[in-house]
KOLTI-757261 format. One record per residue: x, y, z of N, C-alpha, C, O, CB in turn; residue number from 1. Coordinates in steps of 0.1 Angstrom, whole numbers. Glycine has a CB too. Example, Ala and Ser with C-alpha at 12.3 -4.5 7.8 and 13.67 -1.06 7.14 Angstrom:
+-------+-------+-------+-------+-------+-------+-------+-------+-------+-------+-------+-------+-------+-------+-------+------+
!  n.px !  n.py !  n.pz ! ca.px ! ca.py ! ca.pz !  c.px !  c.py !  c.pz !  o.px !  o.py !  o.pz ! cb.px ! cb.py ! cb.pz ! resi !
+-------+-------+-------+-------+-------+-------+-------+-------+-------+-------+-------+-------+-------+-------+-------+------+
!   132 !   -57 !    78 !   123 !   -45 !    78 !   132 !   -33 !    78 !   142 !   -33 !    85 !   113 !   -45 !    90 !    1 !
!   128 !   -22 !    71 !   137 !   -11 !    71 !   129 !     0 !    79 !   134 !    11 !    80 !   141 !    -6 !    57 !    2 !
+-------+-------+-------+-------+-------+-------+-------+-------+-------+-------+-------+-------+-------+-------+-------+------+
***
This chain:
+-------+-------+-------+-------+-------+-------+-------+-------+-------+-------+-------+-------+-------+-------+-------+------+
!  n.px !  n.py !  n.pz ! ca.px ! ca.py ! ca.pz !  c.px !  c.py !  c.pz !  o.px !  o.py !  o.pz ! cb.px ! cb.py ! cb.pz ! resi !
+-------+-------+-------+-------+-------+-------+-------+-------+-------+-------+-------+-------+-------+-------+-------+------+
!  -548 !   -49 !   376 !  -536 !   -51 !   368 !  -529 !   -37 !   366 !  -535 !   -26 !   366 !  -539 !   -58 !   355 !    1 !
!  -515 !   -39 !   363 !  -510 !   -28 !   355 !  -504 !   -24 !   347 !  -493 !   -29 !   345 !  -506 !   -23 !   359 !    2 !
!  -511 !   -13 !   337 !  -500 !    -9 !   327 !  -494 !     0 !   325 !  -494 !     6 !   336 !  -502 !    -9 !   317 !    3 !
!  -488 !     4 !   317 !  -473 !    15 !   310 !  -485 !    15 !   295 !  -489 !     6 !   288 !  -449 !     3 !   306 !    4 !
!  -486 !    29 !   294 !  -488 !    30 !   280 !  -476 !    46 !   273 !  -473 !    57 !   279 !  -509 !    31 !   277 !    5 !
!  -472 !    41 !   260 !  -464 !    46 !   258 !  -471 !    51 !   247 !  -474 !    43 !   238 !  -453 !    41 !   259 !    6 !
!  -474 !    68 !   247 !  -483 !    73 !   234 !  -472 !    83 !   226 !  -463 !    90 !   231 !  -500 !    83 !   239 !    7 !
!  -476 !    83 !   215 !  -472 !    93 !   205 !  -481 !    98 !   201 !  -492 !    93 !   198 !  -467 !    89 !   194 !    8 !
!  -478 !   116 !   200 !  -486 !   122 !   195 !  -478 !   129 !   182 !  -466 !   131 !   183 !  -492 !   129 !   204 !    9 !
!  -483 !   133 !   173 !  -478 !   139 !   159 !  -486 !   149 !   153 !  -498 !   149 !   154 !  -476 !   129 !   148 !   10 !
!  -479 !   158 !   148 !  -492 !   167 !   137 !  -501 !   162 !   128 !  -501 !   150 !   128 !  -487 !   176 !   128 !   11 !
!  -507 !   165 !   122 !  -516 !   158 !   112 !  -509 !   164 !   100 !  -507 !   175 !    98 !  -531 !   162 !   113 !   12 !
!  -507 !   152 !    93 !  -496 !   151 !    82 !  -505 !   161 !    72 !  -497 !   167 !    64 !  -492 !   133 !    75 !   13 !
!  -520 !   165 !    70 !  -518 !   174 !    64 !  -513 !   191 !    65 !  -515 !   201 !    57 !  -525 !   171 !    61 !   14 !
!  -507 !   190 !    80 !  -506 !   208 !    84 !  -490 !   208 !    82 !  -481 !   199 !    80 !  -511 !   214 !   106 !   15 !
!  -489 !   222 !    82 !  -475 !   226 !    82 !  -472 !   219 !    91 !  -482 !   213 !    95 !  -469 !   240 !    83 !   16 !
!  -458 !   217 !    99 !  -449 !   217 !   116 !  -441 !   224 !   109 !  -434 !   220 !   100 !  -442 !   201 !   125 !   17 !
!  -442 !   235 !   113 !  -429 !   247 !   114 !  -420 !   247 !   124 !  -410 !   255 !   124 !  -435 !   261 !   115 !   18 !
!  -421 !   235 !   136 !  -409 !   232 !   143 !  -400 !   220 !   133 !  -387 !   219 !   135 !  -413 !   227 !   159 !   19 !
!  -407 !   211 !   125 !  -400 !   206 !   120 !  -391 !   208 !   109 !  -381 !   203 !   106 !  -405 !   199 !   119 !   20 !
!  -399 !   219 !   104 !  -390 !   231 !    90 !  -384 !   229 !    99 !  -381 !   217 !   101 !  -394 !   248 !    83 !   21 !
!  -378 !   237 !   108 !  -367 !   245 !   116 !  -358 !   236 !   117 !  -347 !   239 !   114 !  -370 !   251 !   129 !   22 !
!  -361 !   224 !   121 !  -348 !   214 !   122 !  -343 !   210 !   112 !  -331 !   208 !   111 !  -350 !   203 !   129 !   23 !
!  -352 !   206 !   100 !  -348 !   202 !    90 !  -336 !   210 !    83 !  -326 !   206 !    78 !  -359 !   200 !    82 !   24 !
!  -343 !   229 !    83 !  -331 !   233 !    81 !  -320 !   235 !    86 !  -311 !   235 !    78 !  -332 !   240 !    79 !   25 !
!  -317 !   236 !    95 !  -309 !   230 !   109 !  -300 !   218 !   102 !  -287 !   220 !   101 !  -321 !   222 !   122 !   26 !
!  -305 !   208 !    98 !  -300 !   199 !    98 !  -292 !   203 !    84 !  -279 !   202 !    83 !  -309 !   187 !    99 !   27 !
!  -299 !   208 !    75 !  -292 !   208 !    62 !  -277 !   220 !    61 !  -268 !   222 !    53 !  -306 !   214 !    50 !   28 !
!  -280 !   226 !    72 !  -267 !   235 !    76 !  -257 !   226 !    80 !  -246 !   231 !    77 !  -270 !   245 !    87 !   29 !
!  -257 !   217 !    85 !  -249 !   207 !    90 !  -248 !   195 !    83 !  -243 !   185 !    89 !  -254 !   205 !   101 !   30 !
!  -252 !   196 !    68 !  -246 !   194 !    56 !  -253 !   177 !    56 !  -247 !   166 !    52 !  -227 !   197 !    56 !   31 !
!  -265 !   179 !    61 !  -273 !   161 !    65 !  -282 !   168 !    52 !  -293 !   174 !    55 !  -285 !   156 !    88 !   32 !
!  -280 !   168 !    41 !  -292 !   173 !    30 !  -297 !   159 !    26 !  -302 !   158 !    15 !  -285 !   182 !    14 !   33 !
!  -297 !   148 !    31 !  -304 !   137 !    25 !  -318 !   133 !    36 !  -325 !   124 !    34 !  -292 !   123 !    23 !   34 !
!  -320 !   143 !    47 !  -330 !   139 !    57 !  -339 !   150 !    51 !  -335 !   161 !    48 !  -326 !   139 !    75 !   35 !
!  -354 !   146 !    48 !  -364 !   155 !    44 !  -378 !   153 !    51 !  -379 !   143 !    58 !  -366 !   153 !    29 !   36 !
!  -386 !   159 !    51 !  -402 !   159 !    58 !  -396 !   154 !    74 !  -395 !   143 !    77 !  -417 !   145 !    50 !   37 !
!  -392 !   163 !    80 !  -388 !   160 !    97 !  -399 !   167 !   103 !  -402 !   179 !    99 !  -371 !   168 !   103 !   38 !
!  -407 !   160 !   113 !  -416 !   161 !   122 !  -413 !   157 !   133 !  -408 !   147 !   137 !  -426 !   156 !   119 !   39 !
!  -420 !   173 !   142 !  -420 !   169 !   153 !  -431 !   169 !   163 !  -440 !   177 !   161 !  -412 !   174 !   157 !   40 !
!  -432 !   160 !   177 !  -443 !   157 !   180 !  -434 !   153 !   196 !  -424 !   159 !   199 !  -451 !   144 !   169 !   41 !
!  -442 !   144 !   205 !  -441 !   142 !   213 !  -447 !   126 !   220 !  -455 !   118 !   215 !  -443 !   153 !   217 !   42 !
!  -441 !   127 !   232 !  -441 !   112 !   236 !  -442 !   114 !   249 !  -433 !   119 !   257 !  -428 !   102 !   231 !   43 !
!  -457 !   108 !   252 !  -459 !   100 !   265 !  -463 !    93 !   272 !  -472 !    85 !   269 !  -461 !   100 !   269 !   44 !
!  -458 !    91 !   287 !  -456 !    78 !   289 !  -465 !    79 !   306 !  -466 !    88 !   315 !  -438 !    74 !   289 !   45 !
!  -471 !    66 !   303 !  -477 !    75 !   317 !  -484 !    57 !   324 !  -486 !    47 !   316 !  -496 !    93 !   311 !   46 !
!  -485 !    55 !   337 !  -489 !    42 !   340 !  -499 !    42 !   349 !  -498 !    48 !   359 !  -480 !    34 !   343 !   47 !
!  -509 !    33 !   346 !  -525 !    32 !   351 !  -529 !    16 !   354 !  -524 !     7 !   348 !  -536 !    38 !   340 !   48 !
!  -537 !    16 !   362 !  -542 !     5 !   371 !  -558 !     2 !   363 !  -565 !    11 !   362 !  -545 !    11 !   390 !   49 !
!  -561 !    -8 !   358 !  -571 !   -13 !   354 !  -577 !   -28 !   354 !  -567 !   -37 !   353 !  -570 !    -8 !   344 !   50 !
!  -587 !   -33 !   354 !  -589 !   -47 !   357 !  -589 !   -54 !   351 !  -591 !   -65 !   355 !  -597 !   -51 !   361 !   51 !
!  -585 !   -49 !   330 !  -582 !   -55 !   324 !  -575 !   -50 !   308 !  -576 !   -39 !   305 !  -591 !   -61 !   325 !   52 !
!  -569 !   -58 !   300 !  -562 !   -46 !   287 !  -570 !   -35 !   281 !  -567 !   -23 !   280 !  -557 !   -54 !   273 !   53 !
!  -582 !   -44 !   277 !  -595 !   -36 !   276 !  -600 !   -20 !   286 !  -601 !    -8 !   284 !  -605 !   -49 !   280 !   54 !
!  -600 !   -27 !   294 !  -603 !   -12 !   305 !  -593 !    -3 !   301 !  -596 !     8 !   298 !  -601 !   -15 !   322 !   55 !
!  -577 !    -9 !   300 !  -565 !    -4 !   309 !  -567 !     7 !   291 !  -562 !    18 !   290 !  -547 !   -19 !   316 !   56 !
!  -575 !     0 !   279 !  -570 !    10 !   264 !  -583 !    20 !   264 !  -584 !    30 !   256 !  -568 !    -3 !   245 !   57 !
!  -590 !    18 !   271 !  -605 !    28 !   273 !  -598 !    38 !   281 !  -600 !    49 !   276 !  -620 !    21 !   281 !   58 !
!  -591 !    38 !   291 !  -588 !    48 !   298 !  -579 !    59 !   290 !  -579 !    72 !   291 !  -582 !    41 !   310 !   59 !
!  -570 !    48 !   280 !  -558 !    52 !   277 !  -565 !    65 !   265 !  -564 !    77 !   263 !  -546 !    37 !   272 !   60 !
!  -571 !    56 !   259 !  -581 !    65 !   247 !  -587 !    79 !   252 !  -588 !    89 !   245 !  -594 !    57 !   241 !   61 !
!  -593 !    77 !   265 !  -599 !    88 !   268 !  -591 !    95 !   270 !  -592 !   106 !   264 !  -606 !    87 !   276 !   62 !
!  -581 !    93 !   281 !  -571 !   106 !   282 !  -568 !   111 !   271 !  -568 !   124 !   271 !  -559 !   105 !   289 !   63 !
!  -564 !   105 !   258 !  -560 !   109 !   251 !  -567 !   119 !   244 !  -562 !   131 !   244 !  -557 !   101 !   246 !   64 !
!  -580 !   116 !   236 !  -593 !   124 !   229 !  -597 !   133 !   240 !  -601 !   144 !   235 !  -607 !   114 !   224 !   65 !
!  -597 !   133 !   250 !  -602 !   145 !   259 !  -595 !   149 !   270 !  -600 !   152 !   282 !  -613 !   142 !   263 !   66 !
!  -582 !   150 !   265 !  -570 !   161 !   274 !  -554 !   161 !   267 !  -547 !   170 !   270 !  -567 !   156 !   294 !   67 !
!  -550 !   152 !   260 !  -536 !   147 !   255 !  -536 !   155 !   238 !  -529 !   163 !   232 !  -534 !   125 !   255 !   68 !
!  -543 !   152 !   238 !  -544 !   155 !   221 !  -555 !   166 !   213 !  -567 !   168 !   216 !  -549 !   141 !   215 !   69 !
!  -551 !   170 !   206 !  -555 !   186 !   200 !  -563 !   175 !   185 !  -560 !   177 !   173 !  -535 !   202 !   194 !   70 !
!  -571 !   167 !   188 !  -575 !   159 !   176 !  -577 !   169 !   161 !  -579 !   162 !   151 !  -590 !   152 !   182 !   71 !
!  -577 !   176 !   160 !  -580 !   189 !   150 !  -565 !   191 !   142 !  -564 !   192 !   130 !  -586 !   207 !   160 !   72 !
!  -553 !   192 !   151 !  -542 !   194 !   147 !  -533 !   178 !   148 !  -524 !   174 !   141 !  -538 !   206 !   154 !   73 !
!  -536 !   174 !   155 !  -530 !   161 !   158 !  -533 !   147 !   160 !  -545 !   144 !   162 !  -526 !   162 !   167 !   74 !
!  -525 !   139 !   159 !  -531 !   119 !   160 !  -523 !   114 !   168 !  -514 !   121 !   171 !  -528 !   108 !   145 !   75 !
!  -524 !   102 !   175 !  -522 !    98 !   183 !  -518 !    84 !   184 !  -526 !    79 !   192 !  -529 !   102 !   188 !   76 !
!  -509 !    75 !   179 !  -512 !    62 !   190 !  -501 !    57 !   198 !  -490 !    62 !   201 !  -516 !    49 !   183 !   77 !
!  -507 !    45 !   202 !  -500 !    42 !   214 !  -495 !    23 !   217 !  -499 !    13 !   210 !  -512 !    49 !   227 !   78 !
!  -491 !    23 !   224 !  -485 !    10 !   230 !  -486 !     3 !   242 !  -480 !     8 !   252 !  -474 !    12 !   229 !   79 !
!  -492 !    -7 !   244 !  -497 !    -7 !   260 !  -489 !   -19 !   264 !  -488 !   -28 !   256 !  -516 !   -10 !   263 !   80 !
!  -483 !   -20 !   275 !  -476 !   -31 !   284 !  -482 !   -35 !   297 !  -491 !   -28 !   301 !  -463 !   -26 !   288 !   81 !
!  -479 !   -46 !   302 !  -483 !   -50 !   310 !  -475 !   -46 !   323 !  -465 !   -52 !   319 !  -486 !   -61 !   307 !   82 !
!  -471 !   -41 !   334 !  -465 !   -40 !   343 !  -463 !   -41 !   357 !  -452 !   -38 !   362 !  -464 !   -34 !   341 !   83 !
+-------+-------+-------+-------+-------+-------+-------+-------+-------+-------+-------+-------+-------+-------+-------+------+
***
């Protein structure tokens, strides 16, 4: 079978993101002062062959905990489709 899994990754809400300061202030320059705690993170998307949803979210996990994700600074989830 195949899926599409579509992951998010984010900081760990307890660290600074000093890229998200930056936008936030950014934004407040541009007179948006009602948007606050802006985080940034990233998104991906990636698609794999497995024999079942089960398999297809073991794979997806692994990549994730051991190459996608800085588990120490960051979290992770995700969304899996069938394709």
């Amino acid at each position: 079978m195949n899926f599409t899994a579509e992951i998010n990754v984010m900081p760990q809400k307890a660290l600074l993101d000093p890229q998200g300061k930056t936008v936030q202030q950014g934004m407040h320059h541009l007179g948006l002062n009602d948007i606050h705690n802006v985080r940034i993170g990233k998104r991906i998307t990636l698609e794999l062959t497995a024999t079942d949803e089960s398999d297809a979210r073991k794979q997806v996990e692994k990549a994730c905990k051991e190459l996608l994700v800085n588990q120490v600074m960051e979290y992770f989830d995700y969304t899996l489709h069938t394709s």
